[in-house]
N, C-alpha and C positions, 0 to 999 in steps of 0.2 A: 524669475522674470524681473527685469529692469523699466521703472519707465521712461518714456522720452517725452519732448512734444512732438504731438500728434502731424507738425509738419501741414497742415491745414486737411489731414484723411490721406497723404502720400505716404508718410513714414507711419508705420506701425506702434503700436504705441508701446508696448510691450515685445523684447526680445528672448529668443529661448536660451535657456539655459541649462546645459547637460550638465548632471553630477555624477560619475562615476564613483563606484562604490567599492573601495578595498578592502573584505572583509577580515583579511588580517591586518590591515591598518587600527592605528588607535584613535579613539573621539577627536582628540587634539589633531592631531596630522590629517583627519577627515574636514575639519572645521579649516585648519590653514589650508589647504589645498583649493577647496571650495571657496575661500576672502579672497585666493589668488586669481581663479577664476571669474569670479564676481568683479574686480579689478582691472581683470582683462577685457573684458566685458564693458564696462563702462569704455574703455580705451579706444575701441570700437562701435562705438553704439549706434544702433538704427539699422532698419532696412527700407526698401520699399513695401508697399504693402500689397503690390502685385508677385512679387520676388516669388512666391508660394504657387501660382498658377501657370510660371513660366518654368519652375523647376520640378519636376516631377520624381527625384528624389525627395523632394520636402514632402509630398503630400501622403497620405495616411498607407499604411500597406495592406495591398490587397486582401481582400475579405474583412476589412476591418470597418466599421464606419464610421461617418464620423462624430457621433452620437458615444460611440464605444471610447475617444480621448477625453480625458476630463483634462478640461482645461484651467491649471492652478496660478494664480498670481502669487507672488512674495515683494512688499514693497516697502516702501521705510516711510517713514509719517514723521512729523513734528513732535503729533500725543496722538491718538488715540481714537480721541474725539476728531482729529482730519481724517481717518480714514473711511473712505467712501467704497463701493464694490467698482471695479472695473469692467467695461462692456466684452460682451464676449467669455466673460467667467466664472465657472462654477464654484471656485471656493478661490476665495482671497487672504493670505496673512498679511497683516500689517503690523509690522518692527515697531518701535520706539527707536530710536538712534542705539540708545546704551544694549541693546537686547536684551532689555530684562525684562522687556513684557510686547505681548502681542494680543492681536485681537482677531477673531476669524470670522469671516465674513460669508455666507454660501449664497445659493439660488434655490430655496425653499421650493423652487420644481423641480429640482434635483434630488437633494436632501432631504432628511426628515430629519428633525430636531435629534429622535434618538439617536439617527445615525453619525451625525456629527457628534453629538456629545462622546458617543463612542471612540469613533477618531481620535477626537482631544484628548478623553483619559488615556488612551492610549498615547498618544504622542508625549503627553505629561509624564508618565512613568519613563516610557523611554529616554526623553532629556535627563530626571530624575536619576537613573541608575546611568546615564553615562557622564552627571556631573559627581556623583559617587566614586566613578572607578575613571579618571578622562583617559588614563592610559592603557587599558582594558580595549582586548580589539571591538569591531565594531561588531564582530560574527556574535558575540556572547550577548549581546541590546535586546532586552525584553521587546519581544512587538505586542503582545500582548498583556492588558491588566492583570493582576492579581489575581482580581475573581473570575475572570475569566481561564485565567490557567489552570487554577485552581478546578474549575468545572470541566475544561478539555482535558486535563492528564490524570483528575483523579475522582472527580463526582460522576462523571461521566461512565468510566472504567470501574465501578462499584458495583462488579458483577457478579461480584464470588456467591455462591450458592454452596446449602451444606448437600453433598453427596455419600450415601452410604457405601462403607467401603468394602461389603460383598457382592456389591454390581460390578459385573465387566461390561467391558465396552459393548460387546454384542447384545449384553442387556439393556445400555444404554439406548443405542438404536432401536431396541425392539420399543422400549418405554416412548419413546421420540413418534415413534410411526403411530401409536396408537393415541397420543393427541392433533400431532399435525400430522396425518397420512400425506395431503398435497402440498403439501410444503418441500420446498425444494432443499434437498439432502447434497446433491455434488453436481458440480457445473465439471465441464472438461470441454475446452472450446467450442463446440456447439453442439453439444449433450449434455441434456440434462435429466437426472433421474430424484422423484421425489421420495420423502420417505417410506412411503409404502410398498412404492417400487423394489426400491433399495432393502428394504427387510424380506420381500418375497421371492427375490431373486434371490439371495444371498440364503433363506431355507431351502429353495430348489435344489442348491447347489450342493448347501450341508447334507440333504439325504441322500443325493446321487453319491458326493462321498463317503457317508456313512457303509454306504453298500460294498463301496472298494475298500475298506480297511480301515478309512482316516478314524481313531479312535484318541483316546486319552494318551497323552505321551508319545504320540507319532508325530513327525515330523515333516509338513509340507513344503516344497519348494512353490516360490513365485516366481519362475521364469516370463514375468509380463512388463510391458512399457507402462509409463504411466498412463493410466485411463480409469474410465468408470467400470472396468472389466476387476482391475485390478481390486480395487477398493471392494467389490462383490464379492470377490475370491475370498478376500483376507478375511471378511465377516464369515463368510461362511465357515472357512476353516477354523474359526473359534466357535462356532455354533456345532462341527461335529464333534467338537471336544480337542481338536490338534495346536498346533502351535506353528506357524507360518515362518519360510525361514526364505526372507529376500534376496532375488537372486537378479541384478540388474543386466539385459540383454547387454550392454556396452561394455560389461567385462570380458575380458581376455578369458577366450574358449578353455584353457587348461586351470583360469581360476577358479572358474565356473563347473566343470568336473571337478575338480580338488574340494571344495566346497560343498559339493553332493554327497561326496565320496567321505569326508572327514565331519559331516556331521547326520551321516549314515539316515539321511531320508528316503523312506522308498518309495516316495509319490513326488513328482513333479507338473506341478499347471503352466501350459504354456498357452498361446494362441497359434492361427497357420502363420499370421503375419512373421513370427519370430522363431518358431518351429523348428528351420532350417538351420538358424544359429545353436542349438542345446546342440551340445557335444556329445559323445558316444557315453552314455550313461547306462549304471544298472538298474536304477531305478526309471517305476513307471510312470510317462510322462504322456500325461492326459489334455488333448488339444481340444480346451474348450469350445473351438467351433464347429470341429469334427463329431462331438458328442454332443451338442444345442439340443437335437431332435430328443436327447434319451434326457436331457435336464429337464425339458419344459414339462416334460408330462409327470416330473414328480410334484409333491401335494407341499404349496406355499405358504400354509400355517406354522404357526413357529410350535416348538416341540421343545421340552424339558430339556435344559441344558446339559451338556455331557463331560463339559470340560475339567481336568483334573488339572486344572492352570496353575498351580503352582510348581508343581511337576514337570510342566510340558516348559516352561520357562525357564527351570533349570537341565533341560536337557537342552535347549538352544543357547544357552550362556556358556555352556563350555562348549557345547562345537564349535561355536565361531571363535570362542576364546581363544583356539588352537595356534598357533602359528602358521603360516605357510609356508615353510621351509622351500626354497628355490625356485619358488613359483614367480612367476609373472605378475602384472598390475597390485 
């Protein structure tokens, strides 16, 4: 903002001033572009102080109010000591001529002392390291202090935990459900299942396929979209001891046979939704919603794990290992 005279309350006393930001620009060429404009600015100076209520592009955009623009001053002073707050705004800079020092001035119903000191440290670092590197673009300028970075990218993310490394994952979960049972496990756009949920369905499902075969070293297909369906499936087929082998519906019908077929699984899980898409396969392909009635009625407790997981993991590393010799997708 520039000031003028006030014109006796006709001319505005303060004009706007847009600074476009090049983030691949460097400090220096950010700074001259900005004196130019500043300059310009002065060349033209003034408005009416109605100009605002007749132009309806000037005024705030919709849904915004006008409480939500903070309105900042930048103004140049003699010292220091002349600089006063201007009406109408919540934070004021005032220059020295040489710019080597400034003073900041707010509206303490605005503000709170922390909150500007905040600002400042921050604005100080960032002059700081861009009078460090002036040629350095503008994208790489700290907005943030030290200690503050410092707590957002690494006190913060200080989350490592020691985990024992004879838990599986479906261990994991079962461990999770028995401290936070209603704690929410998987969101999938407006489904949500908690952990409790999530470990009892995903045993329902372990013993229905225990019954059909799924054992140590067997090989499941996931012929499912993404969802909370999915995510139940895969638990469970590590809970009857199998090894889960993804099979995304948006692949190419002859990829998706070739992939069955070359890493010789005899069970496939699909839904009705996608049903129609599995290809002419040997293996049996079991439609989760067509079977619902015969899951629910098995027994939700979880049960002695079964899985020969080291096993089952290298018998899915070399099926898929395989090449697909002239096949599609």
């Amino acid at each position: 903002m520039a000031q003028i005279d006030s014109g006796h309350g006709q001319c505005a006393r303060q004009v706007p001033l847009a600074v476009p930001i090049a983030f691949d620009k460097s400090f220096d060429d950010t700074c001259a572009a900005t004196g130019a404009d500043i300059r310009e600015l002065h060349r033209h100076i003034g408005f009416l102080t109605d100009l605002v209520a007749r132009a309806l592009e000037l005024r705030a955009p919709s849904g915004m109010r006008a409480r939500d623009i903070m309105p900042v001053a930048v103004v140049e002073v003699d010292t220091l000591d002349d600089a006063r707050p201007l009406d109408g705004t919540q934070l004021m800079l005032a220059l020295e001529p040489s710019g080597n020092a400034c003073r900041w001035l707010y509206d303490a119903t605005h503000f709170s002392a922390e909150a500007i000191a905040t600002m400042h440290d921050r604005f100080a670092g960032l002059l700081a390291a861009a009078l460090a590197n002036p040629e350095g673009p503008v994208s790489q300028l700290p907005l943030l202090t030290a200690e503050e970075r410092q707590r957002v990218l690494f006190d913060w993310n200080a989350t490592a935990m020691p985990v024992a490394d004879d838990r599986r994952l479906h261990d994991l979960i079962v461990e999770q459900a028995r401290r936070t049972p209603d704690a929410i496990a998987l969101v999938c756009h407006d489904e949500m299942l908690s952990y409790h949920a999530l470990d009892a369905q995903s045993n329902r499902l372990a013993r229905f396929l225990i019954e059909r075969g799924v054992a140590p070293g067997i090989l499941v297909g996931l012929f499912l979209e993404r969802s909370l369906a999915l995510v139940v499936a895969l638990l469970a087929i590590h809970k009857a001891g199998g090894a889960y082998v993804p099979l995304d519906p948006a692949y190419p019908a002859d990829r998706i046979a070739y992939m069955i077929e070359d890493a010789r699984m005899p069970v496939v899980l699909c839904t009705g939704h996608v049903r129609d898409q599995l290809p002419a396969i040997d293996a049996i392909a079991i439609d989760l919603d067509a079977v619902a009635p015969q899951i629910a009625v098995q027994s939700d407790t979880s049960s002695p794990p079964r899985c020969a997981w080291r096993s089952c993991l290298c018998h899915l590393h070399v099926g898929l290992d395989r090449p697909a010799q002239g096949r599609d997708g």
